[in-house]
N, C-alpha and C positions, 0 to 999 in steps of 0.2 A: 421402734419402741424406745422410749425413756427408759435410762439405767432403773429411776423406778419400778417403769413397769414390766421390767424384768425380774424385782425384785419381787413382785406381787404372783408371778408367772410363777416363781420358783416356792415360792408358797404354796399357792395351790396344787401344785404336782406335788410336794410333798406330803400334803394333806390327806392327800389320796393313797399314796405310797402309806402312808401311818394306818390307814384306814383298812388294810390288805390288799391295796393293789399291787401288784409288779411294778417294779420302779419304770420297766422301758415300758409295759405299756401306759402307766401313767403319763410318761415325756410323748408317747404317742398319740395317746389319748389328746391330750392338751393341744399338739399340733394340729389335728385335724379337726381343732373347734376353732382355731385362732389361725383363720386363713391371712390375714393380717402377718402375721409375724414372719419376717426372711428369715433366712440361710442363717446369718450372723446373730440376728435375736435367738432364732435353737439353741444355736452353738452354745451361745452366752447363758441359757437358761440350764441348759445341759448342764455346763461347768459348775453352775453356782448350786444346782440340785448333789452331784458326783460330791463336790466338797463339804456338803452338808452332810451326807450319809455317811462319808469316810471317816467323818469327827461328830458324830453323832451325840459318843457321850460328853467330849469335853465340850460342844456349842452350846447342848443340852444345858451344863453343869454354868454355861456362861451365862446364860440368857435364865434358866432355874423355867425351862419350859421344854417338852418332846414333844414337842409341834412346829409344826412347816413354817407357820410365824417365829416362834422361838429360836430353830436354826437357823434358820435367813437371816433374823434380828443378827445374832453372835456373827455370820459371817460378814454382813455390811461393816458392823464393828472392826470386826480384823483386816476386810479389806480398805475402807475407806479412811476409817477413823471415827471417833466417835461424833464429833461436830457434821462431818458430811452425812454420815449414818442418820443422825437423827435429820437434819435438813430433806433427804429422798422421801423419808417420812412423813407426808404432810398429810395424806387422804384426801390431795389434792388431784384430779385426773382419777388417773388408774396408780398411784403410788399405794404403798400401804398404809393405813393410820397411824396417828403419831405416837411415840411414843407415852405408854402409860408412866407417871409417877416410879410405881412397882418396877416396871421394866428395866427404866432407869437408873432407879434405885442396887436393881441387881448387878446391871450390868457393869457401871460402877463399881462396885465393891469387889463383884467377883476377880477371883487370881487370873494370869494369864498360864499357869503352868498348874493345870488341876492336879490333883493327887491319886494315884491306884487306879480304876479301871477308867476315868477319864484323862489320864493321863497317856496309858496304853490306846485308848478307843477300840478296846477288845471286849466283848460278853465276857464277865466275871472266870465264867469256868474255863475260857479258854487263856487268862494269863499267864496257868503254871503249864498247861503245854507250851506257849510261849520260852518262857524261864526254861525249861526242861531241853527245849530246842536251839537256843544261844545263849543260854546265863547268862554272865551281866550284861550282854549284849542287849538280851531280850527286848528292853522300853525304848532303844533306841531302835533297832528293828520296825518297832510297832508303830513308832513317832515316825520311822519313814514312810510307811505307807498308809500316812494321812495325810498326803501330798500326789500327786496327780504323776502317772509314772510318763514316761520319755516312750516315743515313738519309734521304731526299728522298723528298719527294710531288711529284706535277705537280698543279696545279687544274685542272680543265677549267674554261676559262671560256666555255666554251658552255651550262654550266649554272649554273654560281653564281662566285660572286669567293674573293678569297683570305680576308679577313676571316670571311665565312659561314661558311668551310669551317674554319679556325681552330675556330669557334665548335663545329660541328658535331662534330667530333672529340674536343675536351673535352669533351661531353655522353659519352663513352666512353670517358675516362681518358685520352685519347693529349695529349701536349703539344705543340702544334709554333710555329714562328717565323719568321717572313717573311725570305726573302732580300733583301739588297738592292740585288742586281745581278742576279737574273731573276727578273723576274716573274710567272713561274709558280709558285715554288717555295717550297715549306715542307721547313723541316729537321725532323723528329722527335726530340725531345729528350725524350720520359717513352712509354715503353710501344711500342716503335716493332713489336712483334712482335704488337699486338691489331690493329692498320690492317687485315688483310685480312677480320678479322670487323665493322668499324667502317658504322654505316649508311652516313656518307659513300663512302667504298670500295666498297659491295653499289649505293648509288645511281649510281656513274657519276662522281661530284663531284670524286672522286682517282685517281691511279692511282701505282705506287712508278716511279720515274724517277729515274735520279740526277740532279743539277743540271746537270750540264756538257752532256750529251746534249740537255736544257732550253734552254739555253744555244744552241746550235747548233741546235735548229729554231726560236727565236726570231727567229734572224739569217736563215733561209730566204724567199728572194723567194716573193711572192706568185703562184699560177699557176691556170691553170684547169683543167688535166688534171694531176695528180701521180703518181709511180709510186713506192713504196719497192720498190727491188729487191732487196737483202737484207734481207726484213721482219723476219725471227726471228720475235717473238714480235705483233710489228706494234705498236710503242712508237713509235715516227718517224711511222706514219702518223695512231694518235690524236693525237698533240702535235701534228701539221700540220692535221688534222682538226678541233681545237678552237681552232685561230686563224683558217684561212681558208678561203671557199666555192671548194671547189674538186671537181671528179672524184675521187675516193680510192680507188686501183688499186695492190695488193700481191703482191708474187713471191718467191720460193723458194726455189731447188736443193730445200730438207730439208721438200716440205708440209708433213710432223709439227713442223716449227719454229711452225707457226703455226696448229696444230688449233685454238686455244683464242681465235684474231679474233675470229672473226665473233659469238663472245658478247659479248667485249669493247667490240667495237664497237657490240654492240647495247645495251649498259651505257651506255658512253659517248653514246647517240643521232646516232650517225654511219653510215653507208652504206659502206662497202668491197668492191671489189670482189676476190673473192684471182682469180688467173691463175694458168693453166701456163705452162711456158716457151714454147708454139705462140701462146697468146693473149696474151701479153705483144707480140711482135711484130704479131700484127697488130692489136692497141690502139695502136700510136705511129702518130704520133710524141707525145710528152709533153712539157710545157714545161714540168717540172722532173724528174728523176730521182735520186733519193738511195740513193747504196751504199754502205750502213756494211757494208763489206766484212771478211770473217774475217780476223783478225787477230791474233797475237799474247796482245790485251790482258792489254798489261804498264799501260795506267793503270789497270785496276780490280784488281790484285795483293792490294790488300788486303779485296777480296771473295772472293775468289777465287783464295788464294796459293800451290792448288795448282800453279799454271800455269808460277809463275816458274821452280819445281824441274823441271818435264816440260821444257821449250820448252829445243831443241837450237838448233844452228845449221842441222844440216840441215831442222827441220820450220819455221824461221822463211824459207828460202829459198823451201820450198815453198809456204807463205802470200801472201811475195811474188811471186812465181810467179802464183796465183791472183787474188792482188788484179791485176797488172795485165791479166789475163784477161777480168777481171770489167768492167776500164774500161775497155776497149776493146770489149765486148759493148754495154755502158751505154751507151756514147756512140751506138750505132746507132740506139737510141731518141731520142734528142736532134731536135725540129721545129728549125727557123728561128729564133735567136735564144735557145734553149731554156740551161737551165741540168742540169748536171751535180753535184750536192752529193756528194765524194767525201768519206767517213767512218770512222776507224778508233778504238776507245780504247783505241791506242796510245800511247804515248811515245817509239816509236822511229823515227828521222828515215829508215831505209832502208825504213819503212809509211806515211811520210808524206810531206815535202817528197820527197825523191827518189823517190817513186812519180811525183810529181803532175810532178816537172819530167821523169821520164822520159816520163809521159804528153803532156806539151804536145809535146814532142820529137817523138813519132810522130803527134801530131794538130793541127799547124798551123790548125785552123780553130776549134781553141779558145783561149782564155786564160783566167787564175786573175785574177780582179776581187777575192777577197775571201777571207780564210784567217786561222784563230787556232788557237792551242793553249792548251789547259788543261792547266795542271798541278795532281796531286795534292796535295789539301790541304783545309784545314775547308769549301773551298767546290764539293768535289766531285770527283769522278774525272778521271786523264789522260783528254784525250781531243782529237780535230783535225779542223779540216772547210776544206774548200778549195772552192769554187765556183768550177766551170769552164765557162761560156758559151762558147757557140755567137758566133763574131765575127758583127759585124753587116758587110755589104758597104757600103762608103762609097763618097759619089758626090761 
């Protein structure tokens, strides 16, 4: 495909998207009429759709259109320039039509540095959670993740080191570079889309993690019986699995969240055991339990920036809602002494500190020893973990 008619590609899946589609089944959609198009045209239409939505308002505010033409138009603009932009332009082949007078007109004129919510590319009501969760920080926060985030590996160092695995992954074109503030982690920086066909990857050696989640089972005390209770895909229990010998027991609400462990695991060379919610219970008590509880995730926006435009205020209440549901179940499981790792990748303080101080509030027999936030940036997704212990009785 011609950069055009990728440019026309990325139009129409946004059309659809504007129209109430789901954004991935939209890019699905699209794929499976346009047999025609490879690997590299996806990829490329992918990119230009993800950067469209992630700058919604301000492409919006460029182009003076909230349509799949209109952000396309704004992003050809910033990416190419304005001369080449309008040249793709022809309504020549499959390109898009050329620019109107109007269009031009706007495009021209408008700022490159919009003002207030298009400046953020946040829904109105969510700025002053924004502001509220990094003050003057906040626009700059928000300006970051209208930019496409970095790609993470975890190593399992239950089977090789980071160097090896370095090594092993350029033997298959992938480039990647040691972090060096966790120590699990490799950034992908050349070919970050071959990793799941990468020997390393088929062997167990890696698995895609972002950092900060890395980050936050690092900091996880040591225990003998562990429980991830909102497993998802069961990413917290291998990153726990591959640092320490412990029990390794995973739960659910969504089984289908986690059809795909126990290969994983078996990849990995780890034992898991999944539960339902009846043998969850009478498994404890556990002397660790980690609830990366459903959330919002406003810090992975930029994976995922469908989210920021869906998420109301009423479904962020109902979240909240949920999460402290979930911790106040969690905490049932808790032995003697035991720890509670509450976990959101969020950035929002009403999914994070005031969950955790409303939770201490109704459950006087714990307290928070240990808690950090991650904010979004080259070193990895929002994201927050608070450890809540079981006090110990003092004599």
């Amino acid at each position: 495909m011609t950069p055009a008619a990728r440019l026309s590609a990325a139009i129409e899946v946004l059309d659809r998207y504007f129209d109430g589609m789901p954004l991935e089944k939209a890019l699905t959609n699209w794929a499976r009429r346009s047999r025609f198009a490879g690997s590299k045209d996806r990829a490329a239409i992918r990119d230009i759709v993800f950067d469209c939505v992630r700058n919604k308002n301000s492409f919006a505010a460029k182009a003076g259109s909230v349509t799949g033409r209109g952000l396309v138009l704004a992003w050809a603009w910033q990416a190419f320039g304005p001369e080449q932009a309008q040249s793709l332009c022809d309504g020549q082949g499959h390109a898009p039509a050329p620019h109107t007078p109007t269009e031009l007109l706007q495009l021209n004129e408008s700022g490159d540095t919009p003002a207030d919510a298009e400046s953020y590319d946040l829904p109105d009501w969510l700025i002053e959670p924004f502001r509220e969760a990094f003050g003057p920080d906040a626009q700059s926060v928000a300006q970051t993740m209208r930019s496409r985030a970095p790609v993470f590996l975890r190593v399992n160092l239950r089977k090789t080191d980071r160097k090896s695995a370095v090594d092993l992954l350029a033997q298959d074109g992938i480039k990647t570079r040691a972090l060096s503030n966790v120590s699990t982690a490799l950034e992908v920086i050349e070919n970050p889309r071959r990793v799941a066909a990468s020997n390393a990857y088929k062997k167990g050696l890696v698995e895609l993690q972002d950092a900060a989640p890395q980050a936050a089972c690092l900091a996880l005390p040591a225990a003998e019986k562990f429980l991830d209770y909102c497993a998802g895909g069961g990413g917290k229990t291998l990153a726990y699995g591959a640092l320490h010998e412990a029990e390794l027991y995973a739960y659910d609400a969504n089984p289908e969240r986690f059809k795909d462990l126990p290969d994983r695991a078996s990849r990995a060379s780890l034992d898991v055991k999944v539960l339902t919610a009846k043998k969850t219970s009478s498994h404890a008590p556990f002397d660790l339990v980690v609830a990366d509880v459903p959330c919002s995730g406003s810090g992975t926006w930029r994976r995922a920036p469908e989210g920021k435009w869906a998420l109301s205020p009423a479904r962020l209440a109902e979240l909240q809602r949920t999460q402290s549901e979930i911790l106040d179940a969690a905490s049932d499981l808790i032995g003697a002494a035991g720890c509670l790792a509450y976990m959101t990748c969020s950035v929002l303080k009403s999914e994070n500190e005031d969950q955790v101080r409303a939770f201490l509030t109704r459950h006087s027999e714990f307290e928070c020893l240990s808690k950090a936030r991650f904010i979004p940036g080259p070193y990895g997704d929002g994201f927050y973990f608070a450890h809540l212990t079981k006090r110990q009785e003092r004599t």
